[in-house]
Each structure stands twice: as structure tokens, then as C-alpha cells.
DSSP file (Angstrom, degrees, kcal/mol; ACC not computed):
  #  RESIDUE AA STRUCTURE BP1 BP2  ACC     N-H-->O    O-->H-N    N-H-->O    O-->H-N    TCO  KAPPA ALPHA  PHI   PSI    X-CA   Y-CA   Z-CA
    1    1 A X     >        0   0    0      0, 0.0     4,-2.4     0, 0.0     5,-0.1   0.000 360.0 360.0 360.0 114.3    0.0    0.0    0.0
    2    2 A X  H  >  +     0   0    0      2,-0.2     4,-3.7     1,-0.2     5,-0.3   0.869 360.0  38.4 -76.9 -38.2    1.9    2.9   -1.3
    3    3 A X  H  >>S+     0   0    0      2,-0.2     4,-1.3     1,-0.2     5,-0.5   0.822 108.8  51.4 -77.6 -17.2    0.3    5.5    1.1
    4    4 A X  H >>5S+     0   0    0      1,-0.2     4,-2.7     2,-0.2     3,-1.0   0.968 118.1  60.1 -70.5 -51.1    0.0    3.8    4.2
    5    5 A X  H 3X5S+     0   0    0     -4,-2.4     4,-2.6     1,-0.3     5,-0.2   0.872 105.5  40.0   1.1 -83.1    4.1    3.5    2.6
    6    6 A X  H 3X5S+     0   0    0     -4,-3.7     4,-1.4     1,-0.2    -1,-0.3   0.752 110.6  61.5 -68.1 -25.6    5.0    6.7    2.4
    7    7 A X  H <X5S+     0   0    0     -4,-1.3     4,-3.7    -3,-1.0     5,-0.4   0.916 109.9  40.0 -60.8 -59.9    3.3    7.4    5.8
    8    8 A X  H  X<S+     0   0    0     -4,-2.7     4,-4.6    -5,-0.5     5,-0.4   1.000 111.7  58.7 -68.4 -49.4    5.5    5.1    7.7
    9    9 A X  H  X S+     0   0    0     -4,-2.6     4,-2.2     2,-0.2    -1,-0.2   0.879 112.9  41.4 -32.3 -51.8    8.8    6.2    5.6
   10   10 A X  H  X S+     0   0    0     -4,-1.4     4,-0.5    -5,-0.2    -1,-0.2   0.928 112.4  53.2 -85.0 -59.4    8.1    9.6    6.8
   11   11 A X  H >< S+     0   0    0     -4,-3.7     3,-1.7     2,-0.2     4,-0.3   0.955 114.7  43.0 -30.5 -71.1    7.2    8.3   10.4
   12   12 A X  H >X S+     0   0    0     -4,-4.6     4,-3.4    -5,-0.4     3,-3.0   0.909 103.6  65.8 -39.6 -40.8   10.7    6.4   10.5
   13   13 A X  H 3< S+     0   0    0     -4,-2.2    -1,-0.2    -5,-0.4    -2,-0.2   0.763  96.0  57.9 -68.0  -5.0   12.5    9.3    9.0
   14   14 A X  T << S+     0   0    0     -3,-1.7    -1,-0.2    -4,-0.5    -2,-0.2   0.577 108.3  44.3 -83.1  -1.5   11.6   10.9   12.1
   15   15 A X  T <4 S-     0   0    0     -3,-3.0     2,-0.3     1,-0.4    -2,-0.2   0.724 128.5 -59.8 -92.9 -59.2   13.4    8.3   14.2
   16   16 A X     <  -     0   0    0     -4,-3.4    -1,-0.4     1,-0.0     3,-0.1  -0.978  45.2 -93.0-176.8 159.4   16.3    8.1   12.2
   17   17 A X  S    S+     0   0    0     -2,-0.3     2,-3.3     1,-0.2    -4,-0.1   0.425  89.7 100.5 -87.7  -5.3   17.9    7.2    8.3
   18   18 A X        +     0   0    0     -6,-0.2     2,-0.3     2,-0.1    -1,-0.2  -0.022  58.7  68.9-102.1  56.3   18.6    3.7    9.2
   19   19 A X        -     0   0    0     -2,-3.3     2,-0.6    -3,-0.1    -6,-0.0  -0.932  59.5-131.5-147.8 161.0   16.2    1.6    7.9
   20   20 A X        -     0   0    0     -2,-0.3     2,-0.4     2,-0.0    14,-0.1  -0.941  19.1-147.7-145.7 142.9   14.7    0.1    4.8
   21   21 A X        -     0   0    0     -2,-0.6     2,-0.6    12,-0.1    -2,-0.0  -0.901   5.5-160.3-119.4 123.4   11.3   -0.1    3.9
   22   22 A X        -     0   0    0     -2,-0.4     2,-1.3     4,-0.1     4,-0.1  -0.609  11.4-176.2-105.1 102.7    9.7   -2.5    2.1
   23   23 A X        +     0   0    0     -2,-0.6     2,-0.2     2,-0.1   -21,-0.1  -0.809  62.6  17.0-124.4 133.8    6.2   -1.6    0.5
   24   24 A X  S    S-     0   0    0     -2,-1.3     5,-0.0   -23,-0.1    -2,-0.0  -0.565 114.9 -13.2 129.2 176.2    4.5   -4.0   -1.2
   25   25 A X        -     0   0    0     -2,-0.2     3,-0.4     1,-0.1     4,-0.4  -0.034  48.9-147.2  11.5 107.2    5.2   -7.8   -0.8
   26   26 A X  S    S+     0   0    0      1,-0.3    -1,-0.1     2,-0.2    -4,-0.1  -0.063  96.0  63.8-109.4  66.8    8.0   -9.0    0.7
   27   27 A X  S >  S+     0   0    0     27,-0.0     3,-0.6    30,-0.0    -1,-0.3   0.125 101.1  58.3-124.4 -35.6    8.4  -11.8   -1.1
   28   28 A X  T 3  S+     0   0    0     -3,-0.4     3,-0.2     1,-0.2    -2,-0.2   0.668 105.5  43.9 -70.9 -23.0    8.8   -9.4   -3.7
   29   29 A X  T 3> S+     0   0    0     -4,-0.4     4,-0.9     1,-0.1     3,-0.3  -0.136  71.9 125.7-114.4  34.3   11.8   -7.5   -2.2
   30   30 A X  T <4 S+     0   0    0     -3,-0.6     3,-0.4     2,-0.2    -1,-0.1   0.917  76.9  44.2 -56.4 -47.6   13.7  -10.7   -1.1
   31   31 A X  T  4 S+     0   0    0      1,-0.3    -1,-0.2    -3,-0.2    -2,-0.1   0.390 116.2  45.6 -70.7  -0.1   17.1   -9.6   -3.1
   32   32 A X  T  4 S+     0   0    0     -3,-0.3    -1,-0.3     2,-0.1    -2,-0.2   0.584  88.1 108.6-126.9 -14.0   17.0   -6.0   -1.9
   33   33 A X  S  < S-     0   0    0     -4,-0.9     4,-0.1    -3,-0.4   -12,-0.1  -0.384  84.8 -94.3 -69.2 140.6   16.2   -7.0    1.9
   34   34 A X        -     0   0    0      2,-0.2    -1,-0.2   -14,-0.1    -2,-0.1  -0.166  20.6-122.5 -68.6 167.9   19.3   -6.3    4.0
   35   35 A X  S    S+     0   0    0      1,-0.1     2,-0.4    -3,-0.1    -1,-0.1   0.968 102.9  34.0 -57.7 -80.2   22.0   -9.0    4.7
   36   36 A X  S    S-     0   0    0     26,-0.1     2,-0.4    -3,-0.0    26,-0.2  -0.477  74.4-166.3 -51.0 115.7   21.5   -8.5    8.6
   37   37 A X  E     +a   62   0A   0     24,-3.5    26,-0.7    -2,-0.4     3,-0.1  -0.956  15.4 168.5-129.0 129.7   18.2   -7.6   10.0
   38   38 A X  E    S+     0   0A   0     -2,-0.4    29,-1.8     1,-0.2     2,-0.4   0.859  70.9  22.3 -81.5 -43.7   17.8   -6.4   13.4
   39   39 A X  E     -a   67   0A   0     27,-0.2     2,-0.4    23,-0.0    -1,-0.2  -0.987  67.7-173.2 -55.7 124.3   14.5   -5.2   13.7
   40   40 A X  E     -a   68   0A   0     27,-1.4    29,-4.9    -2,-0.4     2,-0.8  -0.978   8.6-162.3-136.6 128.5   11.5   -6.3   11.4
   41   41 A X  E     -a   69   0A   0     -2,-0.4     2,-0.8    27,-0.2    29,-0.1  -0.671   4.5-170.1-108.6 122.9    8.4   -5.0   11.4
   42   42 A X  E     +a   70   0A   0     -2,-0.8    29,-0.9    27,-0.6     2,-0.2  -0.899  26.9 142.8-105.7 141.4    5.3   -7.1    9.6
   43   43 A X        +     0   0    0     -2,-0.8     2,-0.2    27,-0.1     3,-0.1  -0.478  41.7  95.9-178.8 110.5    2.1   -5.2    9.2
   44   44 A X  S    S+     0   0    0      1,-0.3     7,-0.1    -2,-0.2    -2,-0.0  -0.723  79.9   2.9-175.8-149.7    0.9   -6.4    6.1
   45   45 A X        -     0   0    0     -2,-0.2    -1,-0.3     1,-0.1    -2,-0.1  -0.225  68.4-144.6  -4.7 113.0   -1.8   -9.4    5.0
   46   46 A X        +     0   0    0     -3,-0.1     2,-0.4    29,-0.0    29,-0.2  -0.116  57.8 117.1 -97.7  45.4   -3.0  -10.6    8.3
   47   47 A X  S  > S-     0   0    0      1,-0.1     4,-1.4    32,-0.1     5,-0.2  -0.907  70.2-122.0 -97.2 126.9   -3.4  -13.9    7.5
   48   48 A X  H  > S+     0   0    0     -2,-0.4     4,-1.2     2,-0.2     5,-0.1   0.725 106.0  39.9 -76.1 -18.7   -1.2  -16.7    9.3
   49   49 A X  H >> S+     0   0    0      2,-0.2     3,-3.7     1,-0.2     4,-0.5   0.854 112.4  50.9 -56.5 -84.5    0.4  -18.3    6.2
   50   50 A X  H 3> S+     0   0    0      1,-0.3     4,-1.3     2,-0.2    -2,-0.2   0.591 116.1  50.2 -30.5 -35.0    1.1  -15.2    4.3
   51   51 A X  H 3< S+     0   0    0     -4,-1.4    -1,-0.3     2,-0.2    -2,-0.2   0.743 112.9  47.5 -46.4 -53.0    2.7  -14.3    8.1
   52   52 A X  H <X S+     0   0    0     -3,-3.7     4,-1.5    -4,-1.2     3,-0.5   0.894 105.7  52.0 -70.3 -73.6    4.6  -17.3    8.1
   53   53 A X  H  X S+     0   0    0     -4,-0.5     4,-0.8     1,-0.2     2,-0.6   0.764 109.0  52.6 -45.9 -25.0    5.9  -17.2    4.9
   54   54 A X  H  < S+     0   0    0     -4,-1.3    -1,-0.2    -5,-0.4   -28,-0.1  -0.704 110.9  47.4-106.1  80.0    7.4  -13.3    5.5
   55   55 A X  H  > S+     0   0    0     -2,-0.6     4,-1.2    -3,-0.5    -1,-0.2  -0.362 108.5  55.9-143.8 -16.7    9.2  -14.3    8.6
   56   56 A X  H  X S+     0   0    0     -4,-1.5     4,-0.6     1,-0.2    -2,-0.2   0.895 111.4  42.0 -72.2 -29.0   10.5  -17.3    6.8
   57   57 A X  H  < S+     0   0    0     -4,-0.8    -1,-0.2    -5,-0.2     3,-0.2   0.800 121.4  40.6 -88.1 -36.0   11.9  -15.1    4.3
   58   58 A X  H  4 S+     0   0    0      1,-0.1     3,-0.4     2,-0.1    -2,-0.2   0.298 105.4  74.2-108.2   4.2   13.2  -12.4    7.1
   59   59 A X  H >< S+     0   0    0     -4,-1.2     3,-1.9     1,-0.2    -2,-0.1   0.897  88.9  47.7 -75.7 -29.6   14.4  -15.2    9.6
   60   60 A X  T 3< S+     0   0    0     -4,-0.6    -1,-0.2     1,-0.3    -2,-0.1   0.233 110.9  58.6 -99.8  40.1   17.4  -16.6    8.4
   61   61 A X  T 3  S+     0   0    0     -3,-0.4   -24,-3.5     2,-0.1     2,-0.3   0.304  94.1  81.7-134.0  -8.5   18.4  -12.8    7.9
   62   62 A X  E <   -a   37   0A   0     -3,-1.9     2,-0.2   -26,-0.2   -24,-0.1  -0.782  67.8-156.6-118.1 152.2   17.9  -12.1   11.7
   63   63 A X  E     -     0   0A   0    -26,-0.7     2,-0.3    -2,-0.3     3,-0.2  -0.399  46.8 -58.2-118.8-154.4   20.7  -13.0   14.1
   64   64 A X  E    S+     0   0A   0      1,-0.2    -1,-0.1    -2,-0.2     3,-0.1  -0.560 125.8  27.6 -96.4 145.6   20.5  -13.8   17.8
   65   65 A X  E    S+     0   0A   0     -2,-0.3    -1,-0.2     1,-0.2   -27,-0.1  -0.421  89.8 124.7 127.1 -54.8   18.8  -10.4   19.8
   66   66 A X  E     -     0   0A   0     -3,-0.2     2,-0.3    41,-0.2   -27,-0.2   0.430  53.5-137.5 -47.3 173.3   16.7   -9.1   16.7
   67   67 A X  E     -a   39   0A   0    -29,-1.8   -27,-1.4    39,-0.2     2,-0.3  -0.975  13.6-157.5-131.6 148.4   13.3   -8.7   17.0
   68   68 A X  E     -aB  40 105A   0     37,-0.8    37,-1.4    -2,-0.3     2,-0.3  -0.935  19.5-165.6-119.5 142.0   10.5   -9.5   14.7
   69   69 A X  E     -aB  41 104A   0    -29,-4.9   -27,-0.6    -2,-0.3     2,-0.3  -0.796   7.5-163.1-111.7 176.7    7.4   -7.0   15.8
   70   70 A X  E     -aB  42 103A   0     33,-0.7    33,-3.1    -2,-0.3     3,-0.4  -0.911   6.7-136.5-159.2 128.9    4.3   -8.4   14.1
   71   71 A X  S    S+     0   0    0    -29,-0.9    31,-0.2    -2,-0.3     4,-0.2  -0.424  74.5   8.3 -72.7 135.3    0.8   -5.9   13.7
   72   72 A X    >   +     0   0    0      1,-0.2     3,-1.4    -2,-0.1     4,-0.3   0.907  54.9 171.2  82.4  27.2   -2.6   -7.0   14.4
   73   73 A X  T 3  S+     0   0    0     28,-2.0     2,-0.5    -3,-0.4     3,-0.4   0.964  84.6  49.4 -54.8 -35.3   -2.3  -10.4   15.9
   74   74 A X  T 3   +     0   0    0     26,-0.3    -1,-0.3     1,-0.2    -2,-0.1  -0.403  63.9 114.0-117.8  79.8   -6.0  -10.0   16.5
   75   75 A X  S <  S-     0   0    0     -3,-1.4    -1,-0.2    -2,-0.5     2,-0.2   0.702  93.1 -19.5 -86.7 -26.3   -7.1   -9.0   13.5
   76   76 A X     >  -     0   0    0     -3,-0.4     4,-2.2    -4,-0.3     3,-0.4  -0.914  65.7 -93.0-149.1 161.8   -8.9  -12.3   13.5
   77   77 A X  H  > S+     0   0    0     -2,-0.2     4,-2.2     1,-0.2     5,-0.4   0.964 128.3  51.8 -29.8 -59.7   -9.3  -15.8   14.9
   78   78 A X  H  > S+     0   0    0      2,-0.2     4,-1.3     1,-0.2    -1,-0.2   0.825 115.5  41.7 -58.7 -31.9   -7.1  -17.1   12.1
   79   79 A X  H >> S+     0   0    0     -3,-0.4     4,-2.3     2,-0.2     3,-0.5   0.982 115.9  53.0 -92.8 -62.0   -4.2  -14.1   13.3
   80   80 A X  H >X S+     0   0    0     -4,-2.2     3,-1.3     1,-0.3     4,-1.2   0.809 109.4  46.4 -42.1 -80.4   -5.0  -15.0   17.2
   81   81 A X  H 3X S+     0   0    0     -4,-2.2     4,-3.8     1,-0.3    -1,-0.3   0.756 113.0  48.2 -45.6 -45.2   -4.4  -18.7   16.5
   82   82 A X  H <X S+     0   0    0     -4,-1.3     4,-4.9    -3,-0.5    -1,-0.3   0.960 112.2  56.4 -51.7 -52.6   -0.7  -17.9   14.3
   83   83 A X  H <X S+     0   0    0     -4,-2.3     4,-5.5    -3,-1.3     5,-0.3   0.930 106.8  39.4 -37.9 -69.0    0.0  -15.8   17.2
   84   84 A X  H  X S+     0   0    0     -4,-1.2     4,-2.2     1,-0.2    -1,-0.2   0.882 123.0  46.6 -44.3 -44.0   -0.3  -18.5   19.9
   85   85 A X  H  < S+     0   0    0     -4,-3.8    -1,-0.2    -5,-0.3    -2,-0.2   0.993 114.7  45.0 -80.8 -48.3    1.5  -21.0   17.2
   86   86 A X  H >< S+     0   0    0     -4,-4.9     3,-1.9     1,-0.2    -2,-0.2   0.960 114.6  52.4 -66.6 -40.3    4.6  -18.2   16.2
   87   87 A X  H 3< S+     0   0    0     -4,-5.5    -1,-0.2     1,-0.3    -2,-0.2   0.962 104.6  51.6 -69.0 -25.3    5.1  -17.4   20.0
   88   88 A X  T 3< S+     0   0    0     -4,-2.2     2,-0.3    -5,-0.3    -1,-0.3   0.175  85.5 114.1 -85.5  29.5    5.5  -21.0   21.1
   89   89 A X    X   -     0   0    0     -3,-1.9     3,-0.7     1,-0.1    -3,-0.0  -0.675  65.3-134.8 -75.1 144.5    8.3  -21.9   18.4
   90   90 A X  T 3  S+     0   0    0     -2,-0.3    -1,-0.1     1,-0.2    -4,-0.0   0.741  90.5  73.3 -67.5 -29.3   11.4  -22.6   19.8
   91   91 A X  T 3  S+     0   0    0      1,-0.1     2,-0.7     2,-0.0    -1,-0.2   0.551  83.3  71.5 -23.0 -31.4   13.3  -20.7   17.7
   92   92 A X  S <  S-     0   0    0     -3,-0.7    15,-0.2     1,-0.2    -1,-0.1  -0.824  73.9-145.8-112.3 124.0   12.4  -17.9   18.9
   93   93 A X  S    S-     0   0    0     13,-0.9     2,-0.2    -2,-0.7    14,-0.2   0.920  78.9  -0.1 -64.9 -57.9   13.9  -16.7   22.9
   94   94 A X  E     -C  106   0A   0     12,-0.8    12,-1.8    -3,-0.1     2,-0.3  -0.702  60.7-143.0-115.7-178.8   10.9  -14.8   24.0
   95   95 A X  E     -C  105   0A   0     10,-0.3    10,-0.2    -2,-0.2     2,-0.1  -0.953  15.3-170.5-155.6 114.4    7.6  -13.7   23.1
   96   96 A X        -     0   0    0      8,-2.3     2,-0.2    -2,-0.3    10,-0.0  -0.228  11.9-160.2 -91.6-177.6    6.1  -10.6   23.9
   97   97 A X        -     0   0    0      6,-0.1     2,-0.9    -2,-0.1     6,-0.2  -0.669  11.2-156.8-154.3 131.0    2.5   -9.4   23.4
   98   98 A X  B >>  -D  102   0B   0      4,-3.2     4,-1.3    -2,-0.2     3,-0.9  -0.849  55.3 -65.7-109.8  86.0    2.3   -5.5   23.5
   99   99 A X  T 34 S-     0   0    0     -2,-0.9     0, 0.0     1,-0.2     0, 0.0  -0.367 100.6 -28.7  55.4-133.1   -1.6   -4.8   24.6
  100  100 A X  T 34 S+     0   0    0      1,-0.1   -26,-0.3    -3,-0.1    -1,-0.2   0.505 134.6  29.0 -99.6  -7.1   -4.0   -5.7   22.3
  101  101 A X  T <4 S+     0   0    0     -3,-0.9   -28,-2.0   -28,-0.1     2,-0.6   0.501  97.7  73.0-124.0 -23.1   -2.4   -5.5   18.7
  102  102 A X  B  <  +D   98   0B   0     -4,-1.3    -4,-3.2   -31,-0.2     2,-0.5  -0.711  41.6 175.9-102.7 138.5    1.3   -6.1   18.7
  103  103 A X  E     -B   70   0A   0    -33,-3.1   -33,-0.7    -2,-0.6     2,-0.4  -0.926  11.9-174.9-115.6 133.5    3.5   -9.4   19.3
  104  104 A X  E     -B   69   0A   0     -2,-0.5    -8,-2.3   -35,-0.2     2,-0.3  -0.932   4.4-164.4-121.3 177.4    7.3   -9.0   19.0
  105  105 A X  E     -BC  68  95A   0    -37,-1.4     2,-0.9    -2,-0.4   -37,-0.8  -0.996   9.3-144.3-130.0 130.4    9.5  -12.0   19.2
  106  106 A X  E       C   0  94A   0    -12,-1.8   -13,-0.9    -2,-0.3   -12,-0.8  -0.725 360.0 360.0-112.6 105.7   13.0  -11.9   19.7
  107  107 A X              0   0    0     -2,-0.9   -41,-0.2   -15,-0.2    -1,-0.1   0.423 360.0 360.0  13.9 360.0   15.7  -14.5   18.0
């Protein structure tokens, strides 16, 4: 979504230059995704495959610390459920839940 894009771009830049942001698919921006990612933000399709598949694609790209934050876990049953299933992998050292819409995870 190119505005909701440009929104957050402009919102980051207020943080800081150091980031890159991926609008559209990121399945589509696999080759342009940095080597290292330390933070990663999902907010995108809230459906738990599509979910599943872009953290498969931004895991093996996170080292041990990072955090994956992820929007809208209850956007639905289907998102509640993913949640419950992505926080109890083992891969991942903890599992947060941030009030009523955000989960991070950390590596």
C-alpha cells in the first residue's frame, strides 16, 4: 500500500535514516532485503500463512537479539491462532504481546 508506505517512511524518517522499507510484498523484495536484519516490522496481509511465509523469508536474515514485531495479531481468529502458534516456536527466545495488537519475538 503505497500510502500507508510513504506514511510510515516519513514516520521512520523521524526516528532516524537507518532503515529500509519494504512496500509492497516482501516476497517481492527478497534480493533488496538487507543482509543483517535487526529489527523487522510485519504489518501487512494478516493472515497466518502469508505471516509465516514473511518471517520465513526475514528469519534466516535475523541473528540472535533481533526482534521480529508483528501488527494485528487480532485481526482475526485465524491471526489469534498464528500468534499463539509463532510465539510458542522454539526458535524464537521470548515472546512478547504489546496490549492488544502487537507481538514481537525476539531470535
Amino acid at each position: 500500500n503505497t500510502a500507508w508506505g510513504d506514511l510510515a517512511r516519513q514516520n521512520m524518517g523521524r526516528i532516524g535514516t537507518r532503515f529500509t522499507l519494504t512496500s509492497g510484498p516482501v516476497e517481492a523484495h527478497g534480493a533488496t532485503l538487507p543482509e543483517v536484519i535487526d529489527i523487522a516490522l510485519i504489518d501487512a496481509i494478516h493472515q497466518t500463512d502469508v505471516v509465516l511465509q514473511q518471517m520465513a523469508l526475514l528469519r534466516p536474515r535475523c541473528r540472535a537479539g533481533s526482534l521480529i514485531i508483528l501488527d494485528d495479531i487480532n485481526f482475526s481468529p485465524d491471526m489469534q491462532q498464528g500468534w499463539q502458534t509463532i510465539a510458542a516456536r522454539s526458535d524464537f527466545r521470548e515472546a512478547w504481546q504489546i496490549g492488544a495488537r502487537t507481538g514481537i519475538v525476539v531470535v
